[in-house]
N, C-alpha and C positions, 0 to 999 in steps of 0.2 A: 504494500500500500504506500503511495507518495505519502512523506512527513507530511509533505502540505495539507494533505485534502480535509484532517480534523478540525483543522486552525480555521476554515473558509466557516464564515457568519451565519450557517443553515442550520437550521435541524437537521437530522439525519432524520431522514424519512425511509417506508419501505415501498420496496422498486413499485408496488401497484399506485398509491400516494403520490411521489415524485410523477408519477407520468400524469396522475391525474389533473396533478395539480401544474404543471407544464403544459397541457392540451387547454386546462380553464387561462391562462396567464396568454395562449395563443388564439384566444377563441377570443376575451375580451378585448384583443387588440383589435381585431376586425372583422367583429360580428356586425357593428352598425353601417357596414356597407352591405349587408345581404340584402336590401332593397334597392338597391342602385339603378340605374341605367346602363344604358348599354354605352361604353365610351369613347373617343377616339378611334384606335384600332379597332374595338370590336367590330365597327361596322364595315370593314371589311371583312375581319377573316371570320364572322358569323353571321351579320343581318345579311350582307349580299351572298355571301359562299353559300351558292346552291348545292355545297357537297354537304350541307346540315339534313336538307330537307331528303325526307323522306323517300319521296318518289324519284331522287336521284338515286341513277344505280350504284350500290355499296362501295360497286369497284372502283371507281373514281376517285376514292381518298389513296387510292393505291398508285393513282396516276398522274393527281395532280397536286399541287405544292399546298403550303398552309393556310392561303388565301383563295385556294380554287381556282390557279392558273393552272393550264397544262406545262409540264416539266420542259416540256422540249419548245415552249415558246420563248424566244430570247428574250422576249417583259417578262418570265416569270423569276420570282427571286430566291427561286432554287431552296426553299426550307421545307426540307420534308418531313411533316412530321403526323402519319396517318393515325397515328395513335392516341394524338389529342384531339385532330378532329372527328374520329372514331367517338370519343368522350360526349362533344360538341352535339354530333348528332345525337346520340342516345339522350342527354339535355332536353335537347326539341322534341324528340319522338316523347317523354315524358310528358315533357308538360306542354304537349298539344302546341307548339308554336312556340314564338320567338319569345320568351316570358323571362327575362332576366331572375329574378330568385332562386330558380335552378339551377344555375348556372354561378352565381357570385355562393352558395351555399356552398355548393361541391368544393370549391377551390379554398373558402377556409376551412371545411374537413381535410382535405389534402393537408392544408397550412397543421394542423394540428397533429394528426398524423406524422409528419413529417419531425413535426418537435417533439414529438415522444420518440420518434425512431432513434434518434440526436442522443439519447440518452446512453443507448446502446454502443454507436458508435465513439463517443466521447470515452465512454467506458474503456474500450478497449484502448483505446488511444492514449488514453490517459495513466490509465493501471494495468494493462498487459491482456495479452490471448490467457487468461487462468480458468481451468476449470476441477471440479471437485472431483473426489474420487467416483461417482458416478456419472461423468463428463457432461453436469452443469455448467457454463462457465458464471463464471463469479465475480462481482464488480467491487474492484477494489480501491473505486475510487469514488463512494455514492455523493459525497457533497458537490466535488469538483464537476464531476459530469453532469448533475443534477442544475448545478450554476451556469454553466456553459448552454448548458441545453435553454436553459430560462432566457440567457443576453438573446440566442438566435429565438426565440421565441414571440422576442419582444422587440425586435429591431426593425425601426422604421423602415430602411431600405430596404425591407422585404414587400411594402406597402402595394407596388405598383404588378409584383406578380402574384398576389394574393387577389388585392380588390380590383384589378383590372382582368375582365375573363381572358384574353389575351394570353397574362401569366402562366395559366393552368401549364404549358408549354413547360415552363421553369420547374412548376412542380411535380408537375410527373417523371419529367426526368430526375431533379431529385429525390422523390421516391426511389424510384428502380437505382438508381446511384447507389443509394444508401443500401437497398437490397443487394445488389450484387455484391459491394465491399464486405455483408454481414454474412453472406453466402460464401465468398472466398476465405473469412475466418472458418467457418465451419466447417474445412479443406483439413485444419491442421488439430482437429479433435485430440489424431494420434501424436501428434508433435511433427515437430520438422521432416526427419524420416520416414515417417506414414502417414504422408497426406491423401488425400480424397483425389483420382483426378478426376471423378464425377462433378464433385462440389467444384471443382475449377472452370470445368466445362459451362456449370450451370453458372457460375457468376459471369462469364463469355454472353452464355444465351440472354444472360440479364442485361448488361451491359446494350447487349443489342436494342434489348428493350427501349432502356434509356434514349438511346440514340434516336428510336422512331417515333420519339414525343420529341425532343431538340437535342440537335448536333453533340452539344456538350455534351453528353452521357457519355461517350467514347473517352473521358477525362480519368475514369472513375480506372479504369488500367494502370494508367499511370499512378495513382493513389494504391491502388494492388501492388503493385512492384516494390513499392516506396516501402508498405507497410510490409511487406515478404522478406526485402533485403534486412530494415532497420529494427524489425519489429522479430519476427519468426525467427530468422537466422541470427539476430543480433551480431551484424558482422561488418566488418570495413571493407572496400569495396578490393584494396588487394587480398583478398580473402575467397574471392568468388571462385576464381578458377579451380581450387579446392573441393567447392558445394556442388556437385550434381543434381543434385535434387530441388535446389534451388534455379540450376541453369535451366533443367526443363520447365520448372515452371516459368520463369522470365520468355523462356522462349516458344510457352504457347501463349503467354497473353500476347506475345510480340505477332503471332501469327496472327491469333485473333484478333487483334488490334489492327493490322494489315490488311486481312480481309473484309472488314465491316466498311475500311476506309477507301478499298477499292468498289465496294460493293457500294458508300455514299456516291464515289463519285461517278459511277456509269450511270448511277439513278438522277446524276442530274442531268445528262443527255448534251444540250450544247456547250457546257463549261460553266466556270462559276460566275454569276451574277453579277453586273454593273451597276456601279454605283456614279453616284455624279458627285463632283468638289464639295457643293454645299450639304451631301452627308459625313464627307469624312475628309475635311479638308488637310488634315495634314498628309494624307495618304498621298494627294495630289502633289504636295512642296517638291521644285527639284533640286535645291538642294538636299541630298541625306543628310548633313549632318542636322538640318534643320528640322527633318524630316521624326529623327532621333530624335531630339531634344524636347517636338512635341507631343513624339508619343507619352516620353516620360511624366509629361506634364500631363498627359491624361492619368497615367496609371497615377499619379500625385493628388488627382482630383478624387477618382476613386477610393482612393485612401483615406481620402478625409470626409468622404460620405461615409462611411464603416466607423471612421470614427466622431464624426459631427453633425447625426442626419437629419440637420435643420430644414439645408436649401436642396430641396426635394423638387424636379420637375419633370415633366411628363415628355418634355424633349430638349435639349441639349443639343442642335444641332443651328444651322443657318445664321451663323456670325454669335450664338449663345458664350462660346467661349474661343473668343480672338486668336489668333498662333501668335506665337512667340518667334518674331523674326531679325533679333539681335542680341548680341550679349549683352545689350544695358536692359534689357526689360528685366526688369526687378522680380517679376513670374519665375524667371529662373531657378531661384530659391528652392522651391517647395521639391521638384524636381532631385536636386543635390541632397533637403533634409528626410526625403523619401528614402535614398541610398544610403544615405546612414544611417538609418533607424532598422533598414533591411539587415545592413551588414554588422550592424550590433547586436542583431536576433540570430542572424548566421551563427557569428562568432559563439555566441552565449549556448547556440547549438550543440554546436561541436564543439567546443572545446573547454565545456562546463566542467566541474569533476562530479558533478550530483548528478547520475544516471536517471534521475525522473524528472529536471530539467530540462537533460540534454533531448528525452523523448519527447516529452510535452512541446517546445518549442521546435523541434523538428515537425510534427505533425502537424501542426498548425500551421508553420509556411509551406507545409504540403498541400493541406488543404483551401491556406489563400492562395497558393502560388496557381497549382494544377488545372483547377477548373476553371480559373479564368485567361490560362491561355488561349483557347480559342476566340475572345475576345482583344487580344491584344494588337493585332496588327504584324506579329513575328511572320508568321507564314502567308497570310492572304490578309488584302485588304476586308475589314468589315464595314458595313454601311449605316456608322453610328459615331458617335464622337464618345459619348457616356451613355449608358443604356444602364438604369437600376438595376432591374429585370437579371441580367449577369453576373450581378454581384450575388443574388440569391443562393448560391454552394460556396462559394468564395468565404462568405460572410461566418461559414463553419467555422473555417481557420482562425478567424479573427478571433470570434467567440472562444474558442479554445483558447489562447494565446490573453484572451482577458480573463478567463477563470483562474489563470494561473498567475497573473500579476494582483487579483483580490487576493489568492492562496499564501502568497509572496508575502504581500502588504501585511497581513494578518500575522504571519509568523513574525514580522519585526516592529509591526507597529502597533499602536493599541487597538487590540480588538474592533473596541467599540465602535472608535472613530471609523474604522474602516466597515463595521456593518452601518452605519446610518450611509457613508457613501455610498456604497454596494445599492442598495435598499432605492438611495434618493435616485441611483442611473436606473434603474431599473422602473421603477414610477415613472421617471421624465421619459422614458424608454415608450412604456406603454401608452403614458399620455398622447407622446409625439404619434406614435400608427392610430389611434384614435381618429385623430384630430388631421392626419394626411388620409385614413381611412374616408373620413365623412368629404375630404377634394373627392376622391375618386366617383363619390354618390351621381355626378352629373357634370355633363360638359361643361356647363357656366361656371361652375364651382373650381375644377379642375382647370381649365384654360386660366380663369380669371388669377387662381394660385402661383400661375408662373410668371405671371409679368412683373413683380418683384424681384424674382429669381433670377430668371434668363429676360432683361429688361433691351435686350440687343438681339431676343432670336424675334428673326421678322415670323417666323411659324407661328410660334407663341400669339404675337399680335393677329397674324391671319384668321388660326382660329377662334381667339376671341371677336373677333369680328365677325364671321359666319355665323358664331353661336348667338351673336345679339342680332344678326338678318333674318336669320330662321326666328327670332322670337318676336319678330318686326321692329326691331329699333335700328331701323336704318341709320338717321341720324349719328346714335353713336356706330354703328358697325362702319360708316364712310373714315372715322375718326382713326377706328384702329387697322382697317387696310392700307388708308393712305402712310402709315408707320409702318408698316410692315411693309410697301412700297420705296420708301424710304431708307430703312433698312438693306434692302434687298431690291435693288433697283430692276433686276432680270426677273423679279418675282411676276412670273404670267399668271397664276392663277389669283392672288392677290391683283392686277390689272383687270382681268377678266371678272371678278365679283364685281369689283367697286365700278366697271365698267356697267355692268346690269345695272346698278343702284342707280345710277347718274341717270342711264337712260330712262329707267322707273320715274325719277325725276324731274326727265326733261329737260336737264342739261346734255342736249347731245352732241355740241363741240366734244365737249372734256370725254366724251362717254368715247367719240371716235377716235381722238385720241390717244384712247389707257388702251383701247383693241387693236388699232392699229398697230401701236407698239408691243404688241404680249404677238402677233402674230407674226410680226418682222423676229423678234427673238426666235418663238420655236414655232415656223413656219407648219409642223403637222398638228396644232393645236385647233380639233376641230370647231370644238364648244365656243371661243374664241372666234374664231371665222363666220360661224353661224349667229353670233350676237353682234359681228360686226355689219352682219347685213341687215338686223334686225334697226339698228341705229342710220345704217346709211337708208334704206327704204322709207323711216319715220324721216329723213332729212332728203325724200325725193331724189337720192340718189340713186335710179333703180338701174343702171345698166352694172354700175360700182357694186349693188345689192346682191343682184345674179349672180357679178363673178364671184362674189366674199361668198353667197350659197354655195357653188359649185366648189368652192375651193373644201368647203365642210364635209361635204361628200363625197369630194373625193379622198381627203383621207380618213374618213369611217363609210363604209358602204352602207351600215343599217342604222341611218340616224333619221328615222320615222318625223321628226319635230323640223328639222332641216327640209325635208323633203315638201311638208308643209306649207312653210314659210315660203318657200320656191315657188309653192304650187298657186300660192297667190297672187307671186307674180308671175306666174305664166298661167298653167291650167292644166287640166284632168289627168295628162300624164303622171304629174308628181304625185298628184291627189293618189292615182293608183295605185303607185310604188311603193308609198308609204302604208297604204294599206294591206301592201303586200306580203310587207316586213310585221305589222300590227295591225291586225283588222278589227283591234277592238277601241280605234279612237272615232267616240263619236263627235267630234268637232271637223275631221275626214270626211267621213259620211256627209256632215249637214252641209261643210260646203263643196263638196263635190255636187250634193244634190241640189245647192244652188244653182252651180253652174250648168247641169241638166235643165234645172228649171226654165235659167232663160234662155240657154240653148233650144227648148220646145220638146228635149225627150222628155217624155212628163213623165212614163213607165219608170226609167232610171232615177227620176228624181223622186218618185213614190217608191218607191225600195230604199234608198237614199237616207231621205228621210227617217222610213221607219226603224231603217236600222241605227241610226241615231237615236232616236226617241229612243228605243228600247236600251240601247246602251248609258244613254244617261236622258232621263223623263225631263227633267229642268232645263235642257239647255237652251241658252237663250235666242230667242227667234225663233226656233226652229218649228216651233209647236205655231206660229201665227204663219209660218212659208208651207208649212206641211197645208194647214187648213186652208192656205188661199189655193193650193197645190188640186183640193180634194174637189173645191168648188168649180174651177175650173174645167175639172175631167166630167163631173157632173154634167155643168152644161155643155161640155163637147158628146157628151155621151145621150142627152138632149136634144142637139143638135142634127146627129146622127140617125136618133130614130126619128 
């Protein structure tokens, strides 16, 4: 048993207690988002992913990415993870439709679950592979693990993949993480010499698991090896060529680590995914050494969310955090005080004389180090500057590595003082997810959260601006596109709202204007093209109107509202086309069936008609051109006899 773990300011509880009371410490962090909305992301990769609904065929999640693109389209962003949207659906199939409470519910059980698993893992990490003479194992560390497991239980930055459904990704893959690692303990029941290679295989099979909820899970190897080499063998690394038993195992997780990762990459079919400057600008710098210097200053910023997770936001990207592009930027700092905090943890690793030190602090940069490499930028660019959501297995380590400095504190310093600290992080702890919990309850709440935060990402401003259009307060929504315009001078889709609004307006200078320019930047912007004609038509500029339509159509073939808009200014053909593509817009029908009308085919404009009416009863006109429609065929049919 570590000296330390007595001295830590807990009750010693028994293991059913501690988890219970770990899953309630987890629950009331983020149970007041169980009525949320759907947020941000969700409404791609669940209101619109027709891989939820039902009556899509099953095999679809097998074929196409997280968001319900196909794998092999060069717009898809290559994240495969059929095994949350497997989750996703089953959600919907529940609870009959799109019904958020199903969905934010599952994901704090996940959360809680996950913080009781914490316990186990910590355990071993902490206190060793022991097991009793009827190969129990045995936790011989219940405060320290109990502690550690509480920090990750209760930490803010777990906020955004708990209460946003999105996260569930983050959790299931640590789940099965956490499974697999407790699975590959199970390997060495017999001790070193007589391990399982069943239970290896199956920690592999889990492993995989992991991976088909998000990418990370292939991480959890790595933490396998870590803990086999320093943990099972307790050995130094010139020591290996000695251990056979050890080489085979290093050298199937290396296999199975190999083939899971040649097996991700044929599944993503044209290569890995593109990103553009304004998601991950430093990836773009060409200078490297600049390049360097910003990564670090991300991994610097990350640091200090695990350890400070005040300023919490929901994006991080579009000028939110500036590059460092000289040596006098005083930013530099954090970057430098990062590496020495690292390489004080090293050192104090290796080269401690207290063997429950040296392990503690070893597993803990294992487990902050390991699973957030695939975020770092070392082998492939990612399409994010800071993403919370990543830090969520990262945050393991941390938590580790703070159980062990309250352990620390307590043996040398007064008890006391160091339980009211312990106690007071832990309160401000729970408070903080509370209180980022109820942002994530709805977009206004969440958007409006970050423009303190990230007061320079023009997204941040974008979408607060959207989120005040959709709830009609234009006025303010022009306030915060035009900043976000601002900000981000190339911002088309920011050009393109506050474009609509102006025309809504009637200020349609400025409106042709903000179109003009979002359509000169990214010329295949069809939405844009199609509201540029909407503005040039209302300003009689109709031959201008035409081309600005033609131009929307032709790069989207099935844009039904375009085709419309066209048809006005010309006639029946578009009418048709768009009906082609959606035969269920009766605003199509009525004025096609106008154009019947006073063209004289009265038949087609009596079909026309009805089949408007019947599509939507109220629309306007239609029910007074239908009745003058009905009068006239009367006295033609009068007429006639």
């Amino acid at each position: 048993m570590p000296y330390w773990d007595h001295h830590i300011p807990l009750p010693k509880l028994g293991p059913v207690h501690s988890r219970l009371v770990t899953a309630f410490v987890a629950l009331i962090c983020f149970i007041n988002g169980y009525d949320g909305d759907f947020v941000f992301d969700d409404s791609e990769a669940i209101i619109n992913n027709k891989d939820l609904n039902p009556d899509t065929p099953l095999s679809n999640i097998w074929k196409n990415d997280f968001w319900g693109s196909n794998l092999s389209s060069n717009s898809s962003h290559k994240s495969y993870r059929p095994l949350t949207v497997l989750t996703f659906r089953i959600n919907y199939l529940l609870a009959g439709g799109l019904h958020p409470i199903g969905f934010h519910v599952l994901n704090v059980a996940l959360h809680c679950v996950i913080s009781v698993l914490m316990i186990d893992v910590f355990a071993i990490l902490i206190g060793g592979l022991v097991h009793d003479g009827r190969g129990v194992k045995l936790n011989l560390s219940p405060k320290a693990s109990f502690l550690a497991a509480l920090f990750f239980a209760a930490h803010p930055v777990h906020t955004e993949s708990v209460a946003g459904i999105v996260g569930r990704a983050d959790l299931l893959c640590a789940l099965f993480f956490q499974l697999s690692f407790l699975v590959y303990c199970k390997a060495f029941q017999g001790g070193d010499k007589k391990f399982s290679v069943l239970w290896i295989f199956s920690s592999i099979l889990l492993c995989a698991v992991a991976m088909l909820c998000k990418e990370q899970g292939i991480t959890v190897l790595g933490v396998n090896a870590a803990f086999d080499i320093l943990m099972v063998c307790n050995l130094n690394i010139y020591e290996l060529a000695h251990r056979s038993g050890l080489l085979m195992r290093l050298a199937l997780l290396f296999l199975g680590g190999s083939f899971l990762l040649y097996a991700r990459w044929r599944i993503m079919g044209t290569g890995p995914p593109s990103f553009t400057e304004v998601d991950n600008p430093a990836s773009f710098a060409e200078n490297v050494i600049l390049r360097i210097v910003n990564y670090n200053y991300y991994y610097s910023l990350n640091a200090w969310l695990l350890l400070c997770p005040w300023w919490l936001c929901f994006d991080w990207s579009m000028g939110c955090v500036p590059l460092i592009k000289s040596a006098t930027d005083w930013r530099i700092v954090w970057p430098l005080l990062l590496w020495c905090c690292l390489m004080g943890l090293v050192y104090q690793a290796l080269c401690s004389q207290d063997s429950n030190k040296r392990r503690t602090l070893t597993f803990g940069l294992v487990l902050l180090v390991i699973p957030f490499l695939p975020a770092s930028n070392l082998f492939f660019r990612v399409g994010f500057v800071i993403a919370e959501r990543v830090l969520y297995l990262s945050s393991a380590g941390y938590c580790l590595i703070l159980a062990y400095a309250v352990g620390y504190c307590s043996c040398h310093w007064k008890k006391h003082k160091v339980c009211v600290a312990t106690l007071t992080l832990l309160c401000v702890n729970v408070a903080r997810s509370a209180q980022r919990s109820q942002h994530w309850r709805s977009e206004q709440s969440l958007f409006t959260s970050a423009v303190s935060v990230c007061p320079l990402n023009a997204k941040v401003h974008y979408n607060v601006g959207k989120n005040l259009a959709d709830r009609g307060n234009q006025s303010a929504a022009i306030k915060y596109y035009r900043e976000a315009v601002r900000l981000h001078p190339k911002y088309v889709h920011a050009m393109n709202n506050l474009g609509n609004i102006l025309k809504e307006r009637n200020e349609l200078k400025e409106a042709e204007e903000l179109l003009s320019s979002a359509v000169h930047i990214q010329p295949d912007f069809a939405a844009a093209w199609m509201n540029l004609g909407i503005v040039q038509n209302s300003l009689k500029k109709l031959d201008e109107a035409e081309q600005s339509y033609r131009n929307a159509i032709r790069f989207r073939k099935k844009y039904p509202d375009c085709y419309y808009n066209l048809g006005r200014l010309e006639s029946e053909g578009f009418f048709l086309n768009a009906l082609k593509i959606n035969p269920n817009v009766a605003s199509c029908h009525g004025n096609l069936a106008v154009l019947y009308h006073r063209w004289g085919k009265l038949d087609l404009a009596k079909r026309h008609y009805e089949l408007s009416l019947r599509l939507d009863p109220s629309a306007p006109g239609t029910k007074e051109n239908y009745n003058m429609l009905k009068r006239k065929l009367e006295q033609r049919q009068r007429t006639v006899g």
